[in-house]
mmCIF file of the N, C-alpha and C atoms, coordinates in Angstrom:
data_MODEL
# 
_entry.id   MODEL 
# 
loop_
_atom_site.group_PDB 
_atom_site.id 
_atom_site.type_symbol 
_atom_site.label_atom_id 
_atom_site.label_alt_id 
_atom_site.label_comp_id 
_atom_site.label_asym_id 
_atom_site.label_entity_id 
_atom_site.label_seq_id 
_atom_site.pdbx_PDB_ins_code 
_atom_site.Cartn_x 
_atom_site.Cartn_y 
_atom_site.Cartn_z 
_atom_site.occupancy 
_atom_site.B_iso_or_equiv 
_atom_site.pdbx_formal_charge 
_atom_site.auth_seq_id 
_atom_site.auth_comp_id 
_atom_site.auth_asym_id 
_atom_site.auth_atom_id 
_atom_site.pdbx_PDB_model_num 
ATOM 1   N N  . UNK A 1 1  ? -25.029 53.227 7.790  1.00 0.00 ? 1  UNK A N  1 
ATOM 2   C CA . UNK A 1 1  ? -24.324 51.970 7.884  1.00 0.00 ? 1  UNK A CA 1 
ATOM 3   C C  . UNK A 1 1  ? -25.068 51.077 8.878  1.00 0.00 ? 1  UNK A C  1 
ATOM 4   N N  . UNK A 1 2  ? -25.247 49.857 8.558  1.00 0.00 ? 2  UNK A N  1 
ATOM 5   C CA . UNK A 1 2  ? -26.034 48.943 9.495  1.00 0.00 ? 2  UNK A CA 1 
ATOM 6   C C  . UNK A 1 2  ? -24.907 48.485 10.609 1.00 0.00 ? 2  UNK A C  1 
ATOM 7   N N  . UNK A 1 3  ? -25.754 47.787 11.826 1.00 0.00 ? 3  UNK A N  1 
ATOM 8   C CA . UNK A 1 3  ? -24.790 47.213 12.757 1.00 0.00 ? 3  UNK A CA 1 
ATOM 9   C C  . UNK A 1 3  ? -23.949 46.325 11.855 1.00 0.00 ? 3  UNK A C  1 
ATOM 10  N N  . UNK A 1 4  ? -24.279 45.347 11.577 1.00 0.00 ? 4  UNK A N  1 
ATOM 11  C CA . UNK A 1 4  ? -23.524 44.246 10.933 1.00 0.00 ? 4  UNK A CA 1 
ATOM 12  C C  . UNK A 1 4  ? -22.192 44.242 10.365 1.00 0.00 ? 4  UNK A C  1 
ATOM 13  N N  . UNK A 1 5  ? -22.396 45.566 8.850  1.00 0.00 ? 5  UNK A N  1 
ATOM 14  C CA . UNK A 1 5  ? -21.262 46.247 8.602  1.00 0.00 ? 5  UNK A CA 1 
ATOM 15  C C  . UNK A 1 5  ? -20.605 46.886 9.686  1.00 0.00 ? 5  UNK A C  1 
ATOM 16  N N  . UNK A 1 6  ? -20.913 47.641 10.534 1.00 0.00 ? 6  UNK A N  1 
ATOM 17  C CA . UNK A 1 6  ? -20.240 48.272 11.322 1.00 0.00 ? 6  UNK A CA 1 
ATOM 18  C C  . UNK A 1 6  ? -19.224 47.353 12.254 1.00 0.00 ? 6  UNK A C  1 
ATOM 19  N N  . UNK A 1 7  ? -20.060 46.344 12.178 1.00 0.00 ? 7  UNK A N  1 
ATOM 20  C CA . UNK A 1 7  ? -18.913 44.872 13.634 1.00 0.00 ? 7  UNK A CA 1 
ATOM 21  C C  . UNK A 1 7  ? -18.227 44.514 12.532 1.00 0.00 ? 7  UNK A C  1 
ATOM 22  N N  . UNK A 1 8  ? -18.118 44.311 11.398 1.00 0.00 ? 8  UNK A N  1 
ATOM 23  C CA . UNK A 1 8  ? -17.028 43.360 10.183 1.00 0.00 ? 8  UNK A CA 1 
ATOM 24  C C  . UNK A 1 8  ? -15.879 44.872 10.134 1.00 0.00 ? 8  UNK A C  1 
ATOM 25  N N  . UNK A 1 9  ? -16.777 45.694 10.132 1.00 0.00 ? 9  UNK A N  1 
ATOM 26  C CA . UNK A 1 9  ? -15.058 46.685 9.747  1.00 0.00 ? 9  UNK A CA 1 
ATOM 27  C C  . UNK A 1 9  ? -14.495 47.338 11.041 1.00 0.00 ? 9  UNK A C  1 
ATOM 28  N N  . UNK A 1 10 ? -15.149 46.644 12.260 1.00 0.00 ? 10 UNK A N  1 
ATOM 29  C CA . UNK A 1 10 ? -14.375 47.207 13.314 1.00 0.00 ? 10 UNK A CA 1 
ATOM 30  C C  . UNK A 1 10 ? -13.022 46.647 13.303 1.00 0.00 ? 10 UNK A C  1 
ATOM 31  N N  . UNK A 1 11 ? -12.949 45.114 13.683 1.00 0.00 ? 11 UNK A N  1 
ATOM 32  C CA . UNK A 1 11 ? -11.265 44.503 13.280 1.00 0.00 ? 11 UNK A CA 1 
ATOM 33  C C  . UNK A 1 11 ? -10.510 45.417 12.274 1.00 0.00 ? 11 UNK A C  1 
ATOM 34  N N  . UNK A 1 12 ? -10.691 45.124 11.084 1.00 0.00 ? 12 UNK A N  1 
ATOM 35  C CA . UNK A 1 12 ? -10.289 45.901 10.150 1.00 0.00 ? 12 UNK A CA 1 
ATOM 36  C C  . UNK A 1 12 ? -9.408  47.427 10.441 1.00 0.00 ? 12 UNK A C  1 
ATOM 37  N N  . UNK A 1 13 ? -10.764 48.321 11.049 1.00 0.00 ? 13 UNK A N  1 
ATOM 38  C CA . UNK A 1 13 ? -10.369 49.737 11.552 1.00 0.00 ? 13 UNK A CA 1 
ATOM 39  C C  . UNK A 1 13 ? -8.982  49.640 12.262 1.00 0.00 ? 13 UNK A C  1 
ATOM 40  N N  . UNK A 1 14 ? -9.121  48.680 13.439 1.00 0.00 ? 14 UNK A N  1 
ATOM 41  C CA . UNK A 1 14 ? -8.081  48.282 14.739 1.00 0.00 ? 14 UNK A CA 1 
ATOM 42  C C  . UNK A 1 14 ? -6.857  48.051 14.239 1.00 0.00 ? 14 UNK A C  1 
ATOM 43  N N  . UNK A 1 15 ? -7.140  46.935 12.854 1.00 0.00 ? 15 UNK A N  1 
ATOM 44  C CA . UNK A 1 15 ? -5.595  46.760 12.547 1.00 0.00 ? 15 UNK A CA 1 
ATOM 45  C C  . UNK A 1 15 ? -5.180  47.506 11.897 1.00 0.00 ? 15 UNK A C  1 
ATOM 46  N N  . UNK A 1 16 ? -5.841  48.493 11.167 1.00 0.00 ? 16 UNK A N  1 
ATOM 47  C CA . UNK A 1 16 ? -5.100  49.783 10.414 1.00 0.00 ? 16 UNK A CA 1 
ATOM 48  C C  . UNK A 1 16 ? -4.580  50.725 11.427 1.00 0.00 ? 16 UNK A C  1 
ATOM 49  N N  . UNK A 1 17 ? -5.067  50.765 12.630 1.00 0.00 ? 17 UNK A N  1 
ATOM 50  C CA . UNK A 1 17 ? -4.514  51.879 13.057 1.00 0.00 ? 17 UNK A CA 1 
ATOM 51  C C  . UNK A 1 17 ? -3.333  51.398 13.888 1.00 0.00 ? 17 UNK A C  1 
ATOM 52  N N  . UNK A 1 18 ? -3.329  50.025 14.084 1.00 0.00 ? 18 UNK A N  1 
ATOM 53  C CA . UNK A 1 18 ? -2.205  49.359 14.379 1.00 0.00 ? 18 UNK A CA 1 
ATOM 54  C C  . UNK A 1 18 ? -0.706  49.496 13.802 1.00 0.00 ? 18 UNK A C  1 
ATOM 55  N N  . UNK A 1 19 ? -1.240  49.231 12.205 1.00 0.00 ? 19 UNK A N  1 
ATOM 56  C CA . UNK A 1 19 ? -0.105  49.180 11.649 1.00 0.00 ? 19 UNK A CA 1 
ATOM 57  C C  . UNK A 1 19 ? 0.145   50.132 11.628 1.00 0.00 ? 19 UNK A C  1 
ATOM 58  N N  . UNK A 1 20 ? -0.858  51.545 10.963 1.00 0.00 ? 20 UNK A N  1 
ATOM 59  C CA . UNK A 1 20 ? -0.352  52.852 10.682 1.00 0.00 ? 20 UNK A CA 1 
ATOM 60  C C  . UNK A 1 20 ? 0.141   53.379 12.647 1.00 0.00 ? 20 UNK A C  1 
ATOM 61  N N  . UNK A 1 21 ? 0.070   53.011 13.238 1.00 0.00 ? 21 UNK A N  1 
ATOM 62  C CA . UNK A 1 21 ? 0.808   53.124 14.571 1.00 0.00 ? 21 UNK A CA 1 
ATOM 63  C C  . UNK A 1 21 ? 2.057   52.540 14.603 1.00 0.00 ? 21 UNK A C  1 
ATOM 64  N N  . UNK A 1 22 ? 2.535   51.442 14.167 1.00 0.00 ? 22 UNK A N  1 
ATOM 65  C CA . UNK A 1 22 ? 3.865   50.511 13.817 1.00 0.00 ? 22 UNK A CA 1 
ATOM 66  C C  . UNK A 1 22 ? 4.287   51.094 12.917 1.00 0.00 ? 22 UNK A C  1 
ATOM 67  N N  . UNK A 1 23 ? 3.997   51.838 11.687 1.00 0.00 ? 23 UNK A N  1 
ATOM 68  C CA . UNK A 1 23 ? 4.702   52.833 10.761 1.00 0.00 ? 23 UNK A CA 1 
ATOM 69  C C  . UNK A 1 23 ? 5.254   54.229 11.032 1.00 0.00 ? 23 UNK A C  1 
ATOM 70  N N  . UNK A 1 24 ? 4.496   55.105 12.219 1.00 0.00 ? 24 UNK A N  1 
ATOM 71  C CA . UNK A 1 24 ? 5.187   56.163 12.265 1.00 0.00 ? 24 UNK A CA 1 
ATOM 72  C C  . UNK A 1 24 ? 5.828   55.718 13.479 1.00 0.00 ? 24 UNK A C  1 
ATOM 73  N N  . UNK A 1 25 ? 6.205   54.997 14.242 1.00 0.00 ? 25 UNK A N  1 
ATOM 74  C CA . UNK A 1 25 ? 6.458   55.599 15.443 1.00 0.00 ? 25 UNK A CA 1 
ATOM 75  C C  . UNK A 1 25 ? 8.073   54.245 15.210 1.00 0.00 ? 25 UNK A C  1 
ATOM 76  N N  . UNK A 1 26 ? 8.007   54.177 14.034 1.00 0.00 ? 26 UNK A N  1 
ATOM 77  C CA . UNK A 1 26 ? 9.311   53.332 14.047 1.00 0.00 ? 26 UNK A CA 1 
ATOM 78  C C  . UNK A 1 26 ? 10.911  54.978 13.582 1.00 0.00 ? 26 UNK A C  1 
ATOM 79  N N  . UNK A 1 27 ? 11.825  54.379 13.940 1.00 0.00 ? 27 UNK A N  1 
ATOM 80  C CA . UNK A 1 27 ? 13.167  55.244 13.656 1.00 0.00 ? 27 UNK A CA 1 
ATOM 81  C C  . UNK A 1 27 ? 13.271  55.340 12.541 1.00 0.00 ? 27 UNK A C  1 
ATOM 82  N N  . UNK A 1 28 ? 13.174  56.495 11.301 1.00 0.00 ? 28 UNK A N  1 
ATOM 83  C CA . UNK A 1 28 ? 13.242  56.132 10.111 1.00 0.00 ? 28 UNK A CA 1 
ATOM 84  C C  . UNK A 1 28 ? 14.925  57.157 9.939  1.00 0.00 ? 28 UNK A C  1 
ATOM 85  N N  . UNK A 1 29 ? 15.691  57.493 11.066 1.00 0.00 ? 29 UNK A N  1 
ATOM 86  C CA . UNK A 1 29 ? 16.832  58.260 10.436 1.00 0.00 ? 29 UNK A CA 1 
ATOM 87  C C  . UNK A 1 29 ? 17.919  56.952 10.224 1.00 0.00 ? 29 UNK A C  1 
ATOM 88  N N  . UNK A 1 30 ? 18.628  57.633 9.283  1.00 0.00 ? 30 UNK A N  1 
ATOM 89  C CA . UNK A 1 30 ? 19.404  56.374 8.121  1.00 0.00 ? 30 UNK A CA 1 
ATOM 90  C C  . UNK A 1 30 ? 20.847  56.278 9.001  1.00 0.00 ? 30 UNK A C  1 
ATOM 91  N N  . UNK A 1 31 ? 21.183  54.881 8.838  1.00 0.00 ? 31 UNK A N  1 
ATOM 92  C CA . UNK A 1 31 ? 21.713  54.251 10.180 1.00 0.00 ? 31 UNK A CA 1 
ATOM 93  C C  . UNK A 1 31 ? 23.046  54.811 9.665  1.00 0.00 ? 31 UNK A C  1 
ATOM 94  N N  . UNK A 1 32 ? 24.180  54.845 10.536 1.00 0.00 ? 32 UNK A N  1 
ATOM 95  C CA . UNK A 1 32 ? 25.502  55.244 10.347 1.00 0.00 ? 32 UNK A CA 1 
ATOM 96  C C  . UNK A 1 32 ? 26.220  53.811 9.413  1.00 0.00 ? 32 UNK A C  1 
ATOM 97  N N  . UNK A 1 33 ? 26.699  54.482 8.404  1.00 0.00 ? 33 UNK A N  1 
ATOM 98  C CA . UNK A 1 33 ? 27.807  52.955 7.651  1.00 0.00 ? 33 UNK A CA 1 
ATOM 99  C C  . UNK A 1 33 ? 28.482  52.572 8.001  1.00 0.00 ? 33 UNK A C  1 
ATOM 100 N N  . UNK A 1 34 ? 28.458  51.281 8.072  1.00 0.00 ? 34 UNK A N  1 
ATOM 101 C CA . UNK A 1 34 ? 29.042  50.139 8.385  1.00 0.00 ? 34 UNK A CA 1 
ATOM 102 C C  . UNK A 1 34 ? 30.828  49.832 7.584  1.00 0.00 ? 34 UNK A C  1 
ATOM 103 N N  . UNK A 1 35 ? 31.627  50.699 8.819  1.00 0.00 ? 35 UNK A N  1 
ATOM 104 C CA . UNK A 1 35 ? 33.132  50.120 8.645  1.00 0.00 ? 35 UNK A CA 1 
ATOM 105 C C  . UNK A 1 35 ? 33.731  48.972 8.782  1.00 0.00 ? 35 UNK A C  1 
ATOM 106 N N  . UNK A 1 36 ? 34.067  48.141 7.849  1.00 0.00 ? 36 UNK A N  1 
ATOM 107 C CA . UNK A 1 36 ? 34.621  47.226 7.443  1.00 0.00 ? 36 UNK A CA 1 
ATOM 108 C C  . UNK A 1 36 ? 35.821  46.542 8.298  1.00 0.00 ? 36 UNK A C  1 
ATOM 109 N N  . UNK A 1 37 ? 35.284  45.202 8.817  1.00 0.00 ? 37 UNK A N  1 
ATOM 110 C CA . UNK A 1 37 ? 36.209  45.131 10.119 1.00 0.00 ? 37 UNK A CA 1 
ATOM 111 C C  . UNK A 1 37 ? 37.869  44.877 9.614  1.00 0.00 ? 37 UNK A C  1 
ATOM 112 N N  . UNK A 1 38 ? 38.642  44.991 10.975 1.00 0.00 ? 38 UNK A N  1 
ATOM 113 C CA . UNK A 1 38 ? 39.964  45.638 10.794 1.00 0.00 ? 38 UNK A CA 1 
ATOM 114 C C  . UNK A 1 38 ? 40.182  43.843 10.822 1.00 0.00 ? 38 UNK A C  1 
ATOM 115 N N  . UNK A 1 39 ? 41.593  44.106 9.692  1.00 0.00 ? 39 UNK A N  1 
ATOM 116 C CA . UNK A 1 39 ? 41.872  42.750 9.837  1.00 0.00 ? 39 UNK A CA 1 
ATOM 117 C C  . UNK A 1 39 ? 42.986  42.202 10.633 1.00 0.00 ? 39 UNK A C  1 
ATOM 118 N N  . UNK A 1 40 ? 42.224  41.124 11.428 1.00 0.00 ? 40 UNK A N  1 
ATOM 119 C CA . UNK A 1 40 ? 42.497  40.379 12.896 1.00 0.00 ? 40 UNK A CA 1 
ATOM 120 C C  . UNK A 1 40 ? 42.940  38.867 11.820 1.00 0.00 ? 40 UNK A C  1 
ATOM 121 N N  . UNK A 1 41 ? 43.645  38.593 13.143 1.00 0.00 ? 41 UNK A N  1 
ATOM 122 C CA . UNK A 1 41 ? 43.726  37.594 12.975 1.00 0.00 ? 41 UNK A CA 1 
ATOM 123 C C  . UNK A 1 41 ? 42.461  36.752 13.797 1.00 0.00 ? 41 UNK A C  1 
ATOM 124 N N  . UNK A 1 42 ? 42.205  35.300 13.773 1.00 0.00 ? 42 UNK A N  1 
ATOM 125 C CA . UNK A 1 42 ? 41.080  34.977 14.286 1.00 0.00 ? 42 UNK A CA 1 
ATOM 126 C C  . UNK A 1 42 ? 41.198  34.458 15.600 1.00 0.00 ? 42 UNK A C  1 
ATOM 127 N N  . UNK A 1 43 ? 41.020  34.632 16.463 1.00 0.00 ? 43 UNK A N  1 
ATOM 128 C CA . UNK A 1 43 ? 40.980  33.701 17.771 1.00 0.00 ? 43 UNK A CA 1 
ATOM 129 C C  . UNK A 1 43 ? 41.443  32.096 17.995 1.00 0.00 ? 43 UNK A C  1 
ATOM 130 N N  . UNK A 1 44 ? 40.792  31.727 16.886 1.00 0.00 ? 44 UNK A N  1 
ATOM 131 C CA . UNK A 1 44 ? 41.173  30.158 16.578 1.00 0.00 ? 44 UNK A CA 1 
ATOM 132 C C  . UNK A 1 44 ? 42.708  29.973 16.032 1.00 0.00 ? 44 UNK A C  1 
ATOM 133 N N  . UNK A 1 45 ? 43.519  30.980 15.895 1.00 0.00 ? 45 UNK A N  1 
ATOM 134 C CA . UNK A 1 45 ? 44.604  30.656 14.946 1.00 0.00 ? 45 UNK A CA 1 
ATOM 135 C C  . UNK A 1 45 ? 45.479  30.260 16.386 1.00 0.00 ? 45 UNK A C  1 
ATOM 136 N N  . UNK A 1 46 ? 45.180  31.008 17.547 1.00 0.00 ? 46 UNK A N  1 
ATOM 137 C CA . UNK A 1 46 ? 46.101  31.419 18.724 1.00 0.00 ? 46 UNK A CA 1 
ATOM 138 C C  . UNK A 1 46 ? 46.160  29.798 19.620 1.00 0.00 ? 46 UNK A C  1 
ATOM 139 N N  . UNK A 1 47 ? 45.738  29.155 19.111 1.00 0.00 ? 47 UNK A N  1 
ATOM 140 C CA . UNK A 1 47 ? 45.247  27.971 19.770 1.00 0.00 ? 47 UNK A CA 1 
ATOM 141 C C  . UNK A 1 47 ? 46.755  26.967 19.248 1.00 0.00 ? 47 UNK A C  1 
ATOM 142 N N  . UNK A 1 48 ? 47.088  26.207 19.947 1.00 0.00 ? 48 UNK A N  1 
ATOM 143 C CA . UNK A 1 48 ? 48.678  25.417 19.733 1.00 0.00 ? 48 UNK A CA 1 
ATOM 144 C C  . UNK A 1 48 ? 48.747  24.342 18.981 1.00 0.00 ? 48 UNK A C  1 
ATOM 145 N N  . UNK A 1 49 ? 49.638  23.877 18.587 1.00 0.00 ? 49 UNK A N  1 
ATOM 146 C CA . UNK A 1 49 ? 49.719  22.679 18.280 1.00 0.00 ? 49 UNK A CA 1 
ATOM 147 C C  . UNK A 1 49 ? 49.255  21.437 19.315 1.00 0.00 ? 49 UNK A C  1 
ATOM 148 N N  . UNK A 1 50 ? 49.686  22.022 20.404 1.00 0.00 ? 50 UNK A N  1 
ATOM 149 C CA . UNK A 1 50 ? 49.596  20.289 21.586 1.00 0.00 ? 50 UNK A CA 1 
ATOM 150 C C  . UNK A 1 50 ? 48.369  20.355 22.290 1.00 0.00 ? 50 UNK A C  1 
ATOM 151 N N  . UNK A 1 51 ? 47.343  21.686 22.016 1.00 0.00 ? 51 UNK A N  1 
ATOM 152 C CA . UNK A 1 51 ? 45.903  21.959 22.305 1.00 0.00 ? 51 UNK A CA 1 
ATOM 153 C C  . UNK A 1 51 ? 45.261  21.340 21.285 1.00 0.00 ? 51 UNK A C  1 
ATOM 154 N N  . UNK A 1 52 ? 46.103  21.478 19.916 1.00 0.00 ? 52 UNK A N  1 
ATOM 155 C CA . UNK A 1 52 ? 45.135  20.807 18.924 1.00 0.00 ? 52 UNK A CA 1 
ATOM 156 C C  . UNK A 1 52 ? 44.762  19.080 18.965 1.00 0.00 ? 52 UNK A C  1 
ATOM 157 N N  . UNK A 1 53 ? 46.368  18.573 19.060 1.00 0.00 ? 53 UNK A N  1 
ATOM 158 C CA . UNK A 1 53 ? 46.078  17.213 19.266 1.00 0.00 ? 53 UNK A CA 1 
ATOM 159 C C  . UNK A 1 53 ? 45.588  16.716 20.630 1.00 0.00 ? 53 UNK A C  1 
ATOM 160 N N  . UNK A 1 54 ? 45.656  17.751 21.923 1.00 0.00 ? 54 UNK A N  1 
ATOM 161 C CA . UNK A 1 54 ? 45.544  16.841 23.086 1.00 0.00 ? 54 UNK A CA 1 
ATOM 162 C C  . UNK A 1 54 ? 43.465  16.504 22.314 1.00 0.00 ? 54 UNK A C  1 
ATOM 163 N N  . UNK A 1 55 ? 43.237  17.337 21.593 1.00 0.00 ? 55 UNK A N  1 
ATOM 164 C CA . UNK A 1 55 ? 41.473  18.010 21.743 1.00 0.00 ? 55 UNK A CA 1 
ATOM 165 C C  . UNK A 1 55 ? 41.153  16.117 20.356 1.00 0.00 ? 55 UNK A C  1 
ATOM 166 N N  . UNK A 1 56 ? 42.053  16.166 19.779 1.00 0.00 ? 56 UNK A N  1 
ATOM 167 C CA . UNK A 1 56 ? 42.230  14.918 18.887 1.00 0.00 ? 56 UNK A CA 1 
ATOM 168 C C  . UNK A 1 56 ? 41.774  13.756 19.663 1.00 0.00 ? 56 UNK A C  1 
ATOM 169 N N  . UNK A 1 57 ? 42.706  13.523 20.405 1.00 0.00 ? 57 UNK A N  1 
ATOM 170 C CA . UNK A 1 57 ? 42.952  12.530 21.276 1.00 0.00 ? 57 UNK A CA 1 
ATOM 171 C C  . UNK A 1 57 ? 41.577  11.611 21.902 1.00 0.00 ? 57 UNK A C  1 
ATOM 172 N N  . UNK A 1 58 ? 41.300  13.896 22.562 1.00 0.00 ? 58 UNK A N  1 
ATOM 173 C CA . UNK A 1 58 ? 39.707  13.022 23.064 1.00 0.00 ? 58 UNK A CA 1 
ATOM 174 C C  . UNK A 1 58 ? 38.460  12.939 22.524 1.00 0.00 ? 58 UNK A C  1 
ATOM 175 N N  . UNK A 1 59 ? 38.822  12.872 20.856 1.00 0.00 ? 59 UNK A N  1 
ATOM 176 C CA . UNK A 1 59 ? 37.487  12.616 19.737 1.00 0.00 ? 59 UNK A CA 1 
ATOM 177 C C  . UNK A 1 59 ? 37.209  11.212 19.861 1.00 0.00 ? 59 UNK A C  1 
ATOM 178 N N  . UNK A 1 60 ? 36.108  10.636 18.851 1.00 0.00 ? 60 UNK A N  1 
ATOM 179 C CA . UNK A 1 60 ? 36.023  9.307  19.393 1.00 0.00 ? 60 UNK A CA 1 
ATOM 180 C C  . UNK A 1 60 ? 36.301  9.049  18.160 1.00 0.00 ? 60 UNK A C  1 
ATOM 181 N N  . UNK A 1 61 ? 36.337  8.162  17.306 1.00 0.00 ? 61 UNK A N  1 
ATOM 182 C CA . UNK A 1 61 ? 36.695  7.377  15.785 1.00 0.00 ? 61 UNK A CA 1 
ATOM 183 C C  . UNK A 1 61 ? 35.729  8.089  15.226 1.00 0.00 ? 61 UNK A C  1 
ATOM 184 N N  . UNK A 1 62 ? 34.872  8.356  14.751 1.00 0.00 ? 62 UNK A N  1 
ATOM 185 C CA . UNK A 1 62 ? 33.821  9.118  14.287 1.00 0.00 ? 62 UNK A CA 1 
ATOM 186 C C  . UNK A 1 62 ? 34.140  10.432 13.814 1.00 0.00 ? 62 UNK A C  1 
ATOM 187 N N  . UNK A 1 63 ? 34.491  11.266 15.514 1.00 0.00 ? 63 UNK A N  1 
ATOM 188 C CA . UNK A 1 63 ? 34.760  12.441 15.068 1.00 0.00 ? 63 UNK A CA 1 
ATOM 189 C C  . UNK A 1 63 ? 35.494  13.130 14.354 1.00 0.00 ? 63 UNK A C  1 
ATOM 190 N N  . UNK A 1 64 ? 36.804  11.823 14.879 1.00 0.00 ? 64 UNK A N  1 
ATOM 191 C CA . UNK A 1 64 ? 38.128  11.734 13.642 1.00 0.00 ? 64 UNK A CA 1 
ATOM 192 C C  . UNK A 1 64 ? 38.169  12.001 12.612 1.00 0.00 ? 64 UNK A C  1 
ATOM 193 N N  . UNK A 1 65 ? 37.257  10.497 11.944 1.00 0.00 ? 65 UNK A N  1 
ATOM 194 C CA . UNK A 1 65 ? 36.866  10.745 10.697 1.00 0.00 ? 65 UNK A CA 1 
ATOM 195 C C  . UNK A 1 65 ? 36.235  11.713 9.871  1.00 0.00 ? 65 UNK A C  1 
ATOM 196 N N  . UNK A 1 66 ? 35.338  12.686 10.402 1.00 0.00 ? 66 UNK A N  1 
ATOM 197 C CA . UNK A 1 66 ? 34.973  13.773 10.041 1.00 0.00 ? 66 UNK A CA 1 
ATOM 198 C C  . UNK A 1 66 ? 35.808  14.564 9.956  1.00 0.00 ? 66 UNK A C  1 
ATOM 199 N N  . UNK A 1 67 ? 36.812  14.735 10.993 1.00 0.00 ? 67 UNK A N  1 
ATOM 200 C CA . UNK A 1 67 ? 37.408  16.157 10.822 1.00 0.00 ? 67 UNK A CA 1 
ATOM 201 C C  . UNK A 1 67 ? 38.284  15.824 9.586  1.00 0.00 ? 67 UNK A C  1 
ATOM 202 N N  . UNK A 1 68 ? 38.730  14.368 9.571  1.00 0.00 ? 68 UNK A N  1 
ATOM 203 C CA . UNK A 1 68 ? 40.046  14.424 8.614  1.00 0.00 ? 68 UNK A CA 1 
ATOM 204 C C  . UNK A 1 68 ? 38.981  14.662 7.296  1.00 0.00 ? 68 UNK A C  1 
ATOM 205 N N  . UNK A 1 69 ? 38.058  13.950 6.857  1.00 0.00 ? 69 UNK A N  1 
ATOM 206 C CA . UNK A 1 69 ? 36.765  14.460 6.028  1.00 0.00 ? 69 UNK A CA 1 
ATOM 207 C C  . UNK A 1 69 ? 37.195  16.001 5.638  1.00 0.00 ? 69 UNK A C  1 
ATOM 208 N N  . UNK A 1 70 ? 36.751  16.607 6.083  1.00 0.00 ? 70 UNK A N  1 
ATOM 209 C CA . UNK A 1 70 ? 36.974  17.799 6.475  1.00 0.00 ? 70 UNK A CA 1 
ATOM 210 C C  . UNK A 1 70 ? 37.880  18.641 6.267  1.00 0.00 ? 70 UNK A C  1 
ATOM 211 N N  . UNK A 1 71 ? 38.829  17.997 6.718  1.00 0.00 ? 71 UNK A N  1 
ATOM 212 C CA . UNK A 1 71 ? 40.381  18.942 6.845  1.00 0.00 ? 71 UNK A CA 1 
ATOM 213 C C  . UNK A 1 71 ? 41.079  18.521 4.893  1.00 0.00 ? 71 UNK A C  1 
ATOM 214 N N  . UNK A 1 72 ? 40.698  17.660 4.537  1.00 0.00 ? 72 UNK A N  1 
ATOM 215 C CA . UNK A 1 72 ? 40.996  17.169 3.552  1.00 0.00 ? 72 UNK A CA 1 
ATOM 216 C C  . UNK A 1 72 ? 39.881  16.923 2.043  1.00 0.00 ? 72 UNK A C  1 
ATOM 217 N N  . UNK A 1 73 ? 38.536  17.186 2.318  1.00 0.00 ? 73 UNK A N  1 
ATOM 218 C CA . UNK A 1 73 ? 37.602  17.467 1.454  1.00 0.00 ? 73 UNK A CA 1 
ATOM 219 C C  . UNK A 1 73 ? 38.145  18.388 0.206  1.00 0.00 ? 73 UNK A C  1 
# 
């Protein structure tokens, strides 16, 4: 093998043993299944009526309009 070839497949060599280094040394045991969350109510529900409008209040015309957008789309 000449120098020449030998410097073009050095990179080459490096990143194979890279990856084949990033391939074994990753976790390959199979993850525990995923139980299906318990049904909650949401955080947002717990929130009041006079929290909702004081939070109204301090929207500006804009934001208004979006939410009613929104609430009514």
């Amino acid at each position: 093998m000449d120098t020449y070839t030998h410097t073009q497949d050095k990179p080459r060599l490096e990143l194979t043993e890279k990856i084949e280094a990033n391939i074994y040394s990753q976790d390959l045991t199979p993850a525990a299944p995923q139980q299906p969350p318990e049904s909650k109510q949401p955080v947002a529900t717990k929130i009041s009526g006079k929290e909702i409008l004081e939070a109204i209040r301090l929207m500006d015309a804009d934001e208004r309009r979006e939410l009613t957008r929104a609430l009514f789309a």
